[in-house]
C-alpha positions as CSV (number, residue, x, y, z in Angstrom):
1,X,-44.3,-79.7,-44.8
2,X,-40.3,-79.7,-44.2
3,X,-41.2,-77.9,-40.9
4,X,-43.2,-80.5,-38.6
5,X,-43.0,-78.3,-35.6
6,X,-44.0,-75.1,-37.5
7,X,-48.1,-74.9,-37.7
8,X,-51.0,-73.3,-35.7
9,X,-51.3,-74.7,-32.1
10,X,-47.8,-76.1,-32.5
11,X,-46.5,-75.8,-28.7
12,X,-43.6,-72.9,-29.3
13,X,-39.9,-73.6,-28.4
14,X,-37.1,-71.3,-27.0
15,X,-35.3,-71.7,-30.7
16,X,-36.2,-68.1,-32.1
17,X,-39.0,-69.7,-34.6
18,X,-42.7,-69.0,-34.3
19,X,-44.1,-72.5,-34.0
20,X,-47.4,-71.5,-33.6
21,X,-47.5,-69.1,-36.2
22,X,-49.2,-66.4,-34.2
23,X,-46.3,-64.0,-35.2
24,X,-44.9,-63.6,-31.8
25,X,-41.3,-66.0,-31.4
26,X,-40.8,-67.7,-28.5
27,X,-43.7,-66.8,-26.7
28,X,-45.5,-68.9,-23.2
29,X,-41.6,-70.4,-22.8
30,X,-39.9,-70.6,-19.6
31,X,-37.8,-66.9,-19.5
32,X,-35.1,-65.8,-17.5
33,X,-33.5,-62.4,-16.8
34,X,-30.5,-61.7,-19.4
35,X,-27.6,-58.9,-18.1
36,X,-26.1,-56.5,-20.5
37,X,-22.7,-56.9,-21.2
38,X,-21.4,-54.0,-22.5
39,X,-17.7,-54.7,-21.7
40,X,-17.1,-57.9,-22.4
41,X,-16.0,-59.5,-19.1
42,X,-18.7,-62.0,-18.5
43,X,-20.4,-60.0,-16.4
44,X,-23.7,-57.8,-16.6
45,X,-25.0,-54.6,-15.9
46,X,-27.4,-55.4,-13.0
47,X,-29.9,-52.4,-13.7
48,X,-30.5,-53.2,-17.6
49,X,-32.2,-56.9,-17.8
50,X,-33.9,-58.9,-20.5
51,X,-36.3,-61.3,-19.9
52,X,-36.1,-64.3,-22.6
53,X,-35.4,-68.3,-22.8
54,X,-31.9,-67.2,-24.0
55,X,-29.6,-65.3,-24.5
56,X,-29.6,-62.1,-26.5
57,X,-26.7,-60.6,-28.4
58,X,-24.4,-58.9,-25.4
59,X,-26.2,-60.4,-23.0
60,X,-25.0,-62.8,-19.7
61,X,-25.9,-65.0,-17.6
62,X,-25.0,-63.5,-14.5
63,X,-24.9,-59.5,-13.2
64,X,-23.1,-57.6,-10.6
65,X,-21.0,-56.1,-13.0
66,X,-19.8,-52.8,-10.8
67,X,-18.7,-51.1,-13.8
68,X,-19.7,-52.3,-17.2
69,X,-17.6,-49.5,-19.3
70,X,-14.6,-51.3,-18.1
71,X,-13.6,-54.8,-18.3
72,X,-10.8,-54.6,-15.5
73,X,-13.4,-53.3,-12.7
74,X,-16.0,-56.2,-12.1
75,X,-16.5,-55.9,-8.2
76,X,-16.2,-53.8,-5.1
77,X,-12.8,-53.5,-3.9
78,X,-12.6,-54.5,-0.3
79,X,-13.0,-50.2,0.6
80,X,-16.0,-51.1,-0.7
81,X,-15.7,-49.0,-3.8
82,X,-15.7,-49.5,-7.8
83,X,-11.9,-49.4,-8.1
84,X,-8.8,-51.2,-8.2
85,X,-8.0,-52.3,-4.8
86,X,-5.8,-49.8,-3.2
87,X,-2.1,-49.8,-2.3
88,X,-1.0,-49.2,1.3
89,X,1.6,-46.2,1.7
90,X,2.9,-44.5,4.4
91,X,0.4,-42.5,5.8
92,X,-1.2,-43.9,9.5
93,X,-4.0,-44.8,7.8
94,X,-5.8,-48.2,6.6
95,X,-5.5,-47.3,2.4
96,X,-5.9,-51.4,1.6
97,X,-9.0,-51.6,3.9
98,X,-7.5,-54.7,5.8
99,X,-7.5,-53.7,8.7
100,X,-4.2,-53.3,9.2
101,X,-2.2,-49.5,9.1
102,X,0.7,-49.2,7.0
103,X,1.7,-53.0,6.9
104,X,5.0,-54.3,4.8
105,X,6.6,-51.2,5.3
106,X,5.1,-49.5,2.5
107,X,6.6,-46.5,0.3
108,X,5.4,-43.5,0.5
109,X,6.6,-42.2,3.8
110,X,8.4,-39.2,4.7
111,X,12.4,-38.8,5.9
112,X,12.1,-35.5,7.1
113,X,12.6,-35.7,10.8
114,X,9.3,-34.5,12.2
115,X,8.6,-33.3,16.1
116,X,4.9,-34.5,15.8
117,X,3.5,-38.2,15.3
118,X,1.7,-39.5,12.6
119,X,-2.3,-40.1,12.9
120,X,-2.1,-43.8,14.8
121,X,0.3,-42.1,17.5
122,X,3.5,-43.4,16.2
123,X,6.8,-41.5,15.0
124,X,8.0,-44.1,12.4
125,X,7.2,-41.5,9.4
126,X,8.7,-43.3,7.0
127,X,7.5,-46.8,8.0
128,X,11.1,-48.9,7.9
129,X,10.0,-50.8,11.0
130,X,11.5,-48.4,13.9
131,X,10.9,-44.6,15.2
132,X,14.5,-43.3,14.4
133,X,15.5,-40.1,16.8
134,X,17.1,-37.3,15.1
135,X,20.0,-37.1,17.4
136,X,21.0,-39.4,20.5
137,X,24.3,-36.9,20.7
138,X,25.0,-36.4,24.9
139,X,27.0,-33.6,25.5
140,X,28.6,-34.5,28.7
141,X,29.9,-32.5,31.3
142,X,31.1,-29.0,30.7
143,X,34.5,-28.9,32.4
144,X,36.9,-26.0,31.9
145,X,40.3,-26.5,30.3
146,X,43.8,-26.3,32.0
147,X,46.9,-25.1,32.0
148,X,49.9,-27.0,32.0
149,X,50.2,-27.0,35.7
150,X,46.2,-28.4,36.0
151,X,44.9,-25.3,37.3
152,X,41.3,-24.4,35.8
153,X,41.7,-21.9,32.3
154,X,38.4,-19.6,32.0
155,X,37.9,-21.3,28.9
156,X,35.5,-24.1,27.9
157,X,36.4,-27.7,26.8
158,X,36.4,-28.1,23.0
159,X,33.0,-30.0,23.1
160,X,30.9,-31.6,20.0
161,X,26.8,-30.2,20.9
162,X,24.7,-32.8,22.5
163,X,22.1,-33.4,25.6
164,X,22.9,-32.5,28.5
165,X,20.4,-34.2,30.8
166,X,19.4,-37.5,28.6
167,X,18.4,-38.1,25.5
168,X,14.4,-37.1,25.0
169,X,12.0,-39.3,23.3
170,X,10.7,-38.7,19.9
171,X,8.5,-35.4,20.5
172,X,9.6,-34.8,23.8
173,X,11.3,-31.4,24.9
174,X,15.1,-31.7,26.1
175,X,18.0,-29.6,26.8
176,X,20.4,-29.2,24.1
177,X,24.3,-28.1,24.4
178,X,25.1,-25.1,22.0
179,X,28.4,-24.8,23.1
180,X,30.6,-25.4,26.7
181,X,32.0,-21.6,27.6
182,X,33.1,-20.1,31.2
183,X,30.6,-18.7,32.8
184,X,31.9,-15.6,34.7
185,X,28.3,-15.3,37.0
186,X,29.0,-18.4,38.0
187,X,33.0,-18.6,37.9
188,X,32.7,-22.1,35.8
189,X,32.3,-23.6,33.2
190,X,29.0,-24.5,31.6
191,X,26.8,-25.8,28.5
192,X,25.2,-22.6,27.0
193,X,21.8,-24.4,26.2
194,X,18.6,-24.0,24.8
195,X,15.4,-25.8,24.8
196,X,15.1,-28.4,22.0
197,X,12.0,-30.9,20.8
198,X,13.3,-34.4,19.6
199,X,12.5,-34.9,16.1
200,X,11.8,-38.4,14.5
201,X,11.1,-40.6,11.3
């Protein structure tokens, strides 16, 4: 008999050959759960298990597998979900899940100058590091021009717009100088204004 091993009462071995001739292989050997791998990566699928003393075909070792349809996803990203891990943007929010809100200056931000802030409180909307105010223009004092001999014309300075009583802070309401025209009510000269928010990004 070439096969020693192979006979009735023979103690059976994990080696995929009925030892004991009962017609069952492997049988009464020490088994262990086996993990579908359907993709490939060395991980299993940890709801579809075999029980054997090795390996079957597309089988692993070891399961977890988040995702066994693709070979890039194996674990839970650290938002806890079946993805790649996410990339921070611009956005007041936590997208990477590390605790931190739009770190690195990410992309993704916004350079329109905007009058409200962003979720976390802050006005940097386009996340370069700073909250940049739309205008820090002050107007100055509205004086009248004169004539040649210095006295008063009833005719503005040639003035460039601006604040006229400080430069607001990102969302705040100032007053802003249209234009500096003689103000015949008041005999003078002063800022024709209106009430303007400070935008920011």
């Amino acid at each position: 008999d070439a096969a020693r091993a192979v006979h009735p009462g023979a103690a059976e071995q994990c080696d995929g050959v009925d030892q004991d001739c009962d017609g069952k292989v492997d049988e009464a050997t020490v088994t262990r759960p086996w993990y579908r791998d359907a993709d490939g990566d060395g991980l299993g699928h940890a709801g579809v298990v075999q029980q054997a003393c090795r390996a079957p075909a597309g089988y692993v070792e070891r399961g977890g597998d988040c995702n066994d349809g693709d070979s890039s996803l194996i674990s839970l990203n650290a938002c806890g979900h079946c993805a790649k891990q996410p990339v921070e943007v611009c956005n007041a929010v936590d997208d990477d899940c590390d605790g931190k809100v739009d770190e690195g200056r990410p992309g993704g931000g916004s350079n329109d100058w905007k009058t409200g802030p962003k979720a976390d409180g802050s006005y940097d909307h386009n996340c370069d590091g700073r909250a940049e105010k739309e205008s820090t223009a002050d107007g100055g004092i509205c004086r009248c021009k004169k004539s040649f001999m210095g006295t008063p014309l009833m005719e503005g300075e040639d003035k460039t717009p601006g604040w006229v009583k400080g430069v607001p802070e990102c969302g705040k309401v100032g007053t802003w100088g249209k234009t500096c025209n003689y103000q015949r009510s008041a005999a003078r000269c002063e800022w024709r204004t209106e009430e303007r928010r400070q935008g920011c990004r």
